[in-house]
N, C-alpha and C positions, 0 to 999 in steps of 0.2 A: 325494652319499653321505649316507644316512642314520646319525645317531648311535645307537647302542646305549647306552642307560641302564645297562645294567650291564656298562659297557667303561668301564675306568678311561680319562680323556682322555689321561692325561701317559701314563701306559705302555701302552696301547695292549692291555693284558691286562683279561680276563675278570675281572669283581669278585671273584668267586665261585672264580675257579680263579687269581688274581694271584700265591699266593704259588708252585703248582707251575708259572706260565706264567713265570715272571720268576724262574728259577731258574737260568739261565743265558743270560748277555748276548750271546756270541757266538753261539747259535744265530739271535738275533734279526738278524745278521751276516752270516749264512750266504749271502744271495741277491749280496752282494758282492765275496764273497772269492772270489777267483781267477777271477769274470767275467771282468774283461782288466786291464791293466797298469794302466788309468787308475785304476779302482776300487782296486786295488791298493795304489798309490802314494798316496793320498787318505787310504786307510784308515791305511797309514802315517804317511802326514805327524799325521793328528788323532788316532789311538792313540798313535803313536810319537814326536811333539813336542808338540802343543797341552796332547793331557790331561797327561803329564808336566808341563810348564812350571806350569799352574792347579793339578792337586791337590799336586803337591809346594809348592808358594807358598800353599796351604790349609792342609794338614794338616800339614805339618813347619815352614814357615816363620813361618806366624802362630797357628796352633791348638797344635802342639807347644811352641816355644817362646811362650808366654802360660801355659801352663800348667805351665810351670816354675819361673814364679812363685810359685805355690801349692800342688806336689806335686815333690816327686824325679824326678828325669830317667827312670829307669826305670819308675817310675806314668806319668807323663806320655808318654813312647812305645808303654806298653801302652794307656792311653784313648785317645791316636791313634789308634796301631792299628785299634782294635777300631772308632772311628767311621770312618775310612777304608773297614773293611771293611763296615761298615752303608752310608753313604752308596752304594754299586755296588747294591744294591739286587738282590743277589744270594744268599738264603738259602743258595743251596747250596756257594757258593762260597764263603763265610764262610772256613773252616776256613784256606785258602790265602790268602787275601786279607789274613786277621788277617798271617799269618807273612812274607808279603812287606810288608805295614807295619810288622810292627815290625823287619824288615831295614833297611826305608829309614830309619825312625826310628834306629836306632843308627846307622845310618850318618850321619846328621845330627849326632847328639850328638856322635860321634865328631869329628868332620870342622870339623865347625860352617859348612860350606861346603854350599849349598843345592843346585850345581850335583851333588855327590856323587850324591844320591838321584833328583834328575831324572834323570841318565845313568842309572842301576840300573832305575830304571822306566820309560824310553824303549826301552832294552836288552829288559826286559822284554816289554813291550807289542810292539814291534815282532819280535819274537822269534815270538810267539805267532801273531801274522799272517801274519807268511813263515812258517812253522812250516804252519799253516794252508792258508795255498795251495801247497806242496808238493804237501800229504794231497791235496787236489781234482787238483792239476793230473796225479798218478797213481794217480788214481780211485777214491779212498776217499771213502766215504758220510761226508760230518764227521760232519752231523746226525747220525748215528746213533752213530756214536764218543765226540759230547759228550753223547749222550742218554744213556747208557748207563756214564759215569763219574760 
C-alpha cells in the first residue's frame, strides 16, 4: 500500500479535510458494528471496559485530582472536562463529550471513588454500541443517521 503524504499517519484522515473527516469517531466504527456478535462483543469489551478503566484512571484519577492542587474542584472538573473532550479528537462532538465529563468529573468529586465514573462511562459507551447495532441489525443506515446529527 502506498502512503499518501497528505493522509495524516495516526488518523488515517485526509490533511486537508482532518477536521470534517474526524468529526465523528463512530462512523469510523461503522464497518464493525453489528457485523456479528464477535465484533460486537469486542467493541464492547474495549469501548465498554478498557477505554473506561484508562481514561477515567487519566482524566479523573490523576489529571482531575492533581489539579485540585492548584484550582477548585469545580475549575478542575471543568478543565478536565474540556481536555477529555479534546483528547476524543472529535470537533463535532465536543459539545456532548464536555458535558458527559464534567458528569463523570462530579461524580468523582462527589464520590471520591474512581469506580463511580468508570461504571457511568462503561454504561455509557457500551450503551452507545448496543444502541448502535439495534439501528443496523433493523436496518437503519447509521452512517447516515450520525452523518446528519
Amino acid at each position: 500500500m502506498v502512503s499518501d503524504p497528505m493522509t495524516d499517519p495516526l488518523l488515517g484522515c485526509p490533511s486537508t479535510l482532518q477536521a470534517h473527516c474526524c468529526t465523528d469517531a463512530l462512523v469510523r466504527l461503522l464497518p464493525l458494528i453489528g457485523s456479528s456478535s464477535v465484533s460486537t462483543a469486542c467493541l464492547v469489551g474495549i469501548t465498554g471496559v478498557f477505554a473506561p478503566l484508562l481514561e477515567e484512571t487519566v482524566f479523573r484519577g490523576f489529571f482531575m485530582t492533581s489539579l485540585t492542587k492548584w484550582v477548585p474542584t469545580p475549575v478542575a472538573i471543568i478543565l478536565s472536562a474540556a481536555v477529555f473532550a479534546l483528547a476524543h479528537l472529535t470537533p463535532g462532538e465536543f459539545p456532548q463529550l464536555f458535558v458527559l465529563g464534567s458528569a463523570l468529573g462530579i461524580s468523582y468529586a462527589q464520590t471520591r471513588n474512581l469506580l463511580t465514573p468508570i461504571t457511568i462511562h462503561a454504561f455509557w459507551n457500551s450503551g452507545v454500541i448496543l444502541f448502535l447495532t439495534f439501528l443496523q441489525l433493523q436496518g437503519y443506515d447509521i452512517k447516515e443517521l450520525l452523518q446528519t446529527s
